[in-house]
N, C-alpha and C positions, 0 to 999 in steps of 0.2 A: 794396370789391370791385374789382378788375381788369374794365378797363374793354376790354382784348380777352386775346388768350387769352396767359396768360405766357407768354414764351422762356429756355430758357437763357443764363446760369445764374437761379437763381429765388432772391428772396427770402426765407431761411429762413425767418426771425423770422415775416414777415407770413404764409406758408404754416400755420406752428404756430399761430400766432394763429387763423386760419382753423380749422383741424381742431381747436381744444382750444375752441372754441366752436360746434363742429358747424354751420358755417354753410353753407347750403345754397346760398346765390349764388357759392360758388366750385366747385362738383358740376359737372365736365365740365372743367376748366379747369386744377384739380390735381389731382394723384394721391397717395395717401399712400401709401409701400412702408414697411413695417413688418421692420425684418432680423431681431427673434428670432423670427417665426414664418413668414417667408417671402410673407404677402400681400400685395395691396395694397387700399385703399380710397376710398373717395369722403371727400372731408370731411365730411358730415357724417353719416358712421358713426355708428350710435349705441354701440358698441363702447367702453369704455374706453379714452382714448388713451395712447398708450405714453410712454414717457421721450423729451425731445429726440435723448438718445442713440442711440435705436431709430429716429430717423425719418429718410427719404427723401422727397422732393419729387420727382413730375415732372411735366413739362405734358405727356403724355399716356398713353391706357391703354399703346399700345403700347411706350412708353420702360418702362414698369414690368417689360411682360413680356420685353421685349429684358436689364434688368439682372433678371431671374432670378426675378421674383415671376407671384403667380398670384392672380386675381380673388377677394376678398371672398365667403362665401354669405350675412354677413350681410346687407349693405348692396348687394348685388349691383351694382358700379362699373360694369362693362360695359352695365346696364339707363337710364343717365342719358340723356335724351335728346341728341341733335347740341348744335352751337354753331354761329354764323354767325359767330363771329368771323373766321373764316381768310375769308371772302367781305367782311368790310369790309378786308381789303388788296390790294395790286394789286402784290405784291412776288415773286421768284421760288418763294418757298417756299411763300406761300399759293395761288400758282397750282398748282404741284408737288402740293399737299393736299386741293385740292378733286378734282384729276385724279383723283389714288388713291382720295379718297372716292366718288367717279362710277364707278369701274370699269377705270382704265384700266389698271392691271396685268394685268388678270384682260384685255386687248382686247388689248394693245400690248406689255406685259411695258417690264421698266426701262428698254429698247432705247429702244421709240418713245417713252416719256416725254422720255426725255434729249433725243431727237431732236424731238420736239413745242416744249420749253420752250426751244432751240438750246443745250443744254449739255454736257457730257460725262457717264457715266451716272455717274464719279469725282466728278465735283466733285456733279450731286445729291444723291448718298449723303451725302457732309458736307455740305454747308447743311443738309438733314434733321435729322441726328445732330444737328449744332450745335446746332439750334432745337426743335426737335420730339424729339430722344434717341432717336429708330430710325431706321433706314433705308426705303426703297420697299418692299422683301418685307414685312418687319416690318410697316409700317404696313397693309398690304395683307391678311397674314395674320392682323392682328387684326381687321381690318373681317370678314375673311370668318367668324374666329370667335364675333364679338358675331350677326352675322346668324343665322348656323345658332342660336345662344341663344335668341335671339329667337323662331325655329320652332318650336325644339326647347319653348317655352315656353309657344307660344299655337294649337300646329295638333296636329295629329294625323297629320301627316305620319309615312311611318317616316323611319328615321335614314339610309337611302340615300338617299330624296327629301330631306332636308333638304341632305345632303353636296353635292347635285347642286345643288338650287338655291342654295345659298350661294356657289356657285363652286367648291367642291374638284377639283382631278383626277381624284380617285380616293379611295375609303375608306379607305385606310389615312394617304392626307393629312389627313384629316380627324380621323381617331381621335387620330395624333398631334400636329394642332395645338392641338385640344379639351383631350386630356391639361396641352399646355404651358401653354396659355390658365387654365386652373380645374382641372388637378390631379387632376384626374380623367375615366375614358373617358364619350362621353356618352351611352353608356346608362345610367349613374349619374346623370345631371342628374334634378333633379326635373321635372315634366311638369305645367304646370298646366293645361293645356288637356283630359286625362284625368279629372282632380279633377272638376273644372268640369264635363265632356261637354261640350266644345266641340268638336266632331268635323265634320273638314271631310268633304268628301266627296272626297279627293283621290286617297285611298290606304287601300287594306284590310291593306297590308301591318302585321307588328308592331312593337311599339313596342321590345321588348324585344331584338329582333336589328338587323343590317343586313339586310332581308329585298329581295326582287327592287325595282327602279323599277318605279312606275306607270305606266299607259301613257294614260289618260285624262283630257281634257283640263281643267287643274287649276284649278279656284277655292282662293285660299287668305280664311280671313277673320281678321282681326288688328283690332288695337289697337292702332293706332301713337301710341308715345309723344310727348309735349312738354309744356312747362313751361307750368304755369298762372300768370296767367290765359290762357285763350285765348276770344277772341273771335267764338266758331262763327258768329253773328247775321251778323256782320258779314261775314267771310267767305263764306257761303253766300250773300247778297246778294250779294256782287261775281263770285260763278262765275257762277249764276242771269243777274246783267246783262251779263257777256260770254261768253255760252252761244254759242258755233260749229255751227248745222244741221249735224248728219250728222257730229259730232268730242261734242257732250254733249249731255246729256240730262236736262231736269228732270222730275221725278214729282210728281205731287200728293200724295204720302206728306210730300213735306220728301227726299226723298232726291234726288240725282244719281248720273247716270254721265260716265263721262271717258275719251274712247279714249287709249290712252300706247302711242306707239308704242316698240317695242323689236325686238332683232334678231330674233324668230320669226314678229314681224306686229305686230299691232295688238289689245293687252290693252286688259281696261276694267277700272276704278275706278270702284267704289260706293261714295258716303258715304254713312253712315247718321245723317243727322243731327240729326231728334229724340232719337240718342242721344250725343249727344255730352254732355258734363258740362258746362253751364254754357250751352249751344248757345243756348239762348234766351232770354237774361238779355241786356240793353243797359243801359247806364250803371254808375255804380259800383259796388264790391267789396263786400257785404254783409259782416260781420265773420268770417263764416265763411269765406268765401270769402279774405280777407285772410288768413287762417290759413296756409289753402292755398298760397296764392302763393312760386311755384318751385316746389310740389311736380309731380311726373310726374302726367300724366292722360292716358288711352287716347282717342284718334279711331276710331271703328269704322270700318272701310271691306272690303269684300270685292274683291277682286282677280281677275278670269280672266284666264289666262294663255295664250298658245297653247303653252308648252310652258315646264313645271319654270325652265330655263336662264334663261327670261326674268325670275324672281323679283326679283330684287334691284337691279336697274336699273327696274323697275317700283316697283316700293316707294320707289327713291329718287326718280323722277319726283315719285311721289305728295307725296311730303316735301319735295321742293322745290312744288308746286304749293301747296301749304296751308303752307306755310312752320312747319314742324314744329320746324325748329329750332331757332325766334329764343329769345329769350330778353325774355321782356316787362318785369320787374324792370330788369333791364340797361338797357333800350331809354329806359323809362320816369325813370330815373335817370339817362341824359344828358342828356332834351328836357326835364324840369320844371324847372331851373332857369326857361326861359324864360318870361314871365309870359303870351304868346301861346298857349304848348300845352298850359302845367301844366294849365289846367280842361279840354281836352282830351283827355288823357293820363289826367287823372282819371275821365274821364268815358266813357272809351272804353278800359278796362283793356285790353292782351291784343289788340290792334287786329294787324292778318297784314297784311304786303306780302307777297300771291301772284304768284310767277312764273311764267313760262310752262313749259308740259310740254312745244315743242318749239322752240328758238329760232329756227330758219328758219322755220317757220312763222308766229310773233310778228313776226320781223320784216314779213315780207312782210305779216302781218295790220296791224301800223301801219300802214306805208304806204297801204292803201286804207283806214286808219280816218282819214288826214288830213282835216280840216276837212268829214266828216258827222257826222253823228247817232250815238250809239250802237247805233241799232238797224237804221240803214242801214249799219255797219260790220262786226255781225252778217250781216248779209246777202250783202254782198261778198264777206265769209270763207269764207261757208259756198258759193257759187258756186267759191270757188276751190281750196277743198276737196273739192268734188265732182266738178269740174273736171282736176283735178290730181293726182288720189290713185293712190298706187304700185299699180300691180298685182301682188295677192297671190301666192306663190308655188305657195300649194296654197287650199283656200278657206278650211279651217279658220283660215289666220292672223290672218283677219280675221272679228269678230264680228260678229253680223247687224245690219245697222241701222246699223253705223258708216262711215266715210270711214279708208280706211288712209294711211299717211304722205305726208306731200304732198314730190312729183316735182318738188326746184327746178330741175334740169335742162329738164324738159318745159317750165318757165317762159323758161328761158332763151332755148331754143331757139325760140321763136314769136317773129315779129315783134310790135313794139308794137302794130300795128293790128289785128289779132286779137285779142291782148291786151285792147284795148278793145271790141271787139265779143262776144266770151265771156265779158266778168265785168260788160262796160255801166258802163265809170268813162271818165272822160274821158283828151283823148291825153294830157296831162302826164303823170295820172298814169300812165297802163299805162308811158311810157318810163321815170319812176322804178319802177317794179316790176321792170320787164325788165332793168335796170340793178340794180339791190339784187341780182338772181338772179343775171346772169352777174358780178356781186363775189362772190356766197357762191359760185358755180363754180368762181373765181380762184381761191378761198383767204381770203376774209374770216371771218375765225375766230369765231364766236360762244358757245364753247362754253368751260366752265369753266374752263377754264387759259388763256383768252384776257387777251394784253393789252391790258387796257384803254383806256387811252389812245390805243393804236395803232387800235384799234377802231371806237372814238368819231372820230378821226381820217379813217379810210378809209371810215367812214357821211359825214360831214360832206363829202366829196369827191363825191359825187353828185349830181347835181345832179336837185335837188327835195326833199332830205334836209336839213331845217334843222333847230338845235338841239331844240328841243322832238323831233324825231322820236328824234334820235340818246339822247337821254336815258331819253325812253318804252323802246327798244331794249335801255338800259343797265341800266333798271330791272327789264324783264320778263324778255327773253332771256339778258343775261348775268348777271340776280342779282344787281348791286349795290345792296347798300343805301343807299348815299351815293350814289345817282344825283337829280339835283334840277332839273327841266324849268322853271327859272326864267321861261320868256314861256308857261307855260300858263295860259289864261285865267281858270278858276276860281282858281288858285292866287295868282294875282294880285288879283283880287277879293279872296280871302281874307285878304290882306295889305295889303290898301289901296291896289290898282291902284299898284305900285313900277313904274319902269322896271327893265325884267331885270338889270341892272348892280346897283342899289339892292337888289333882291331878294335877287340872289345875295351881299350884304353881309350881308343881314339873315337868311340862312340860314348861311352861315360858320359859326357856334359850334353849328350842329347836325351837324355832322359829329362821325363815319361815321354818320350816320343819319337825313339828310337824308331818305334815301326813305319812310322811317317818318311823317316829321314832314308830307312830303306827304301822305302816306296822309290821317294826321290830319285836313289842314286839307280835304282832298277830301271825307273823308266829313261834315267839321263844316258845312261850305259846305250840302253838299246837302240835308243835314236841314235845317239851316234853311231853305231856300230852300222844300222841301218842305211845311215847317210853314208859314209866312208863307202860299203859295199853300192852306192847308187852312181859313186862317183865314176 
């Protein structure tokens, strides 16, 4: 299987080979376009595959729909969960890719992109095309047509609230990109959230027209897709052990909430995670479950929004917070070679490196997590969260009980010595904080089309900001997986106390997914440590 996500031109032979055995570890990475009947599909369609003659390869939905095909209703190729591939490169295109998938067409239009990534919006358009087979729109206009699917699939929303929260313009952009997407208008799409009676409470309007927008303020509840195994145990524990006062919320249910800030204010996220599939299973894959594996499985989570618009930049918070993406197969199949992680990797199927839901805030929350406690880092956070938090612009934007988006400005602007007397951290640190802030003022880019390097660089230039911080940084707020905090002190432990130099030698052959392989050894450390002290 493809070890990240193919580029053009694509390997015939090994694409046929792939789809003429239905393999499911290439789902999201190729696309089959079929020319005598015009669709395209996932590889492993269960469809009778056509003649070599009939086939087309592309690495993505949207290259499909760009050369003139339209979504499968078998295999439905638009329902395949994300990939993290395009986030293990640091190249212009993968940065170009994650932007679009983040929203920035729909914020900036191809203008600011070009202008974000320092290019011209000419030469983006080809690197795209070259690599990926569409363009920004293209890529753009399919992201907003898999979303509206999505609604259209698991809410009860009408078809104007869906249009609206997907991004469209307007209904009639929406009807005609639906049509180009799958072929048909989508009041034709099937509805399974009707079948079912999963009925939000969002919208009274019908399903059967475009009927008025709602005006009340929307909970949506979904099932967001990703590839099993997934490892809910594990994950839940690490939200639970860096829970932020007044940003989440644990319940005695098993469930949490999570403020995400977006542009209307400050939405929350529920997981429901006694239902999650698998949520409470630790260690390996029962044979059933091995069955499973790569197949799609739903995360329950309910969503309030302060307004429709917010939808889809919420949702993708969510998915980058619970790392919805990854791909565990994938993941698993570059770290077992090692003999270090294979009994880890086995033993911890479906393991999630969770990112942060707001990267300024991650960073600035490193920073005061430097050398305390866990639960004294907690603490600091949530002081400077509550401290710090934007004031809403009406009250509804913000939910009751939470801290709305933290004011790096207001950080900036105070001296360090206040700085330390309102959060109670010593003066080094308030002057690395106040410094982290007037950098993210300057322009220190933390956000998905950031480069990297450049990044890591311009952290590393502050003083109080040493490797381990910058890589924490690299790992949570920019989402790389290949980030690797080589002088972290469990980590070191875990490897048999290396000097960091040694370390990062003995980490080398786990790239891109290095961050993975940390997780691993993070969570291996701690059980044991855990256990030995039960004993």
């Amino acid at each position: 299987m493809p070890t990240t996500t193919p580029a053009l031109p694509l390997d015939f032979d090994a694409c046929y080979r792939a789809a003429s055995g239905r393999d499911a570890r290439w789902d999201g990475r190729i696309y089959l376009g079929v020319t005598s009947t015009g669709i395209y599909c996932r590889p492993s369609c269960p469809a009778r595959k056509p003649t070599p003659a009939n086939c087309r390869f592309f690495p993505s939905a949207a290259a499909c729909v760009a050369a003139g095909f339209r979504a499968c209703k078998r295999c439905r190729p638009e329902a395949v969960p994300g990939t993290r591939d395009w986030d293990a490169r640091g190249d212009l295109v993968a940065r170009a890719v994650r932007r679009i998938r983040d929203g920035a067409i729909d914020a900036v239009g191809v203008s600011g992109l070009a202008q974000e990534l320092a290019v011209s919006e000419r030469h983006l358009r080809r690197m795209l095309i070259d690599e990926v087979g569409a363009g920004p729109l293209q890529l753009a206009r399919t992201r907003r047509a898999h979303a509206a699917r999505a609604l259209i699939d698991e809410t009860d929303l009408s078809l104007a609230d869906i249009a609206f929260a997907a991004g469209f313009g307007s209904v009639r952009q929406f009807g005609d990109t639906m049509r180009e997407e799958f072929g048909v208008a989508p009041s034709q799409l099937s509805r399974r959230a009707r079948a079912a009676s999963l009925a939000s409470p969002t919208s009274a309007a019908s399903h059967d027209a475009l009927g008025p927008v709602s005006d009340e303020r929307p909970t949506l509840s979904l099932r967001l897709r990703t590839r099993a195994p997934f490892d809910g145990a594990a994950l839940h524990a690490s939200l639970v052990a860096h829970a932020v006062p007044g940003r989440d919320v644990i319940h005695a249910d098993g469930t949490t909430e999570h403020a995400i800030d977006v542009a209307g204010g400050t939405a929350v996220a529920r997981v429901h995670w006694p239902e999650v599939p698998g949520g409470e299973r630790n260690g390996s894959l029962s044979s059933g479950e091995r069955a499973l594996a790569g197949a799609a499985i739903g995360v329950p989570v309910s969503i309030t929004l302060p307004r429709l618009a917010d939808a889809m930049p919420a949702i993708r918070t969510v998915r980058r917070m619970l790392d919805l993406d990854a791909d565990p197969g994938q993941i698993a199949e570059a770290l077992s070679f090692d003999p270090r992680l294979a009994p880890l990797v086995q033993g911890r199927p479906g393991l999630r490196l969770p990112a942060a839901r707001e990267p300024r805030e991650s960073a600035l929350g490193t920073v005061l997590g430097q050398q305390v406690s866990l639960a004294a880092a907690r603490t600091l956070q949530g002081r400077l969260a509550e401290r710090f938090a934007t004031m809403p612009v009406a009250p509804s934007a913000v939910a009751p009980g939470f801290h709305g988006v933290l004011d790096v400005s207001a950080v900036a602007a105070l001296p360090a010595a206040e700085l330390r007397e309102i959060l109670r951290i010593t003066g080094s640190r308030s002057e690395t904080l106040r410094a982290l802030a007037l950098a993210i003022e300057a322009g220190l880019d933390l956000g998905s089309g950031a480069d990297r390097a450049r990044t890591r660089a311009e952290l590393a230039d502050i003083r109080g900001i040493g490797p381990w911080t910058v890589e924490i940084i690299a790992m949570r707020a920019l989402g790389d997986p290949d980030a690797y905090p080589a002088g972290d002190l469990i980590l070191r432990r875990a490897l048999g106390d290396p000097a960091p130099k040694q370390g990062e030698q003995i980490a080398a052959p786990w790239r891109p997914y290095r961050g993975y392989a940390t997780q691993h050894l993070w969570a291996d450390f701690l059980e044991t440590t855990a256990r030995k002290g039960a004993l």
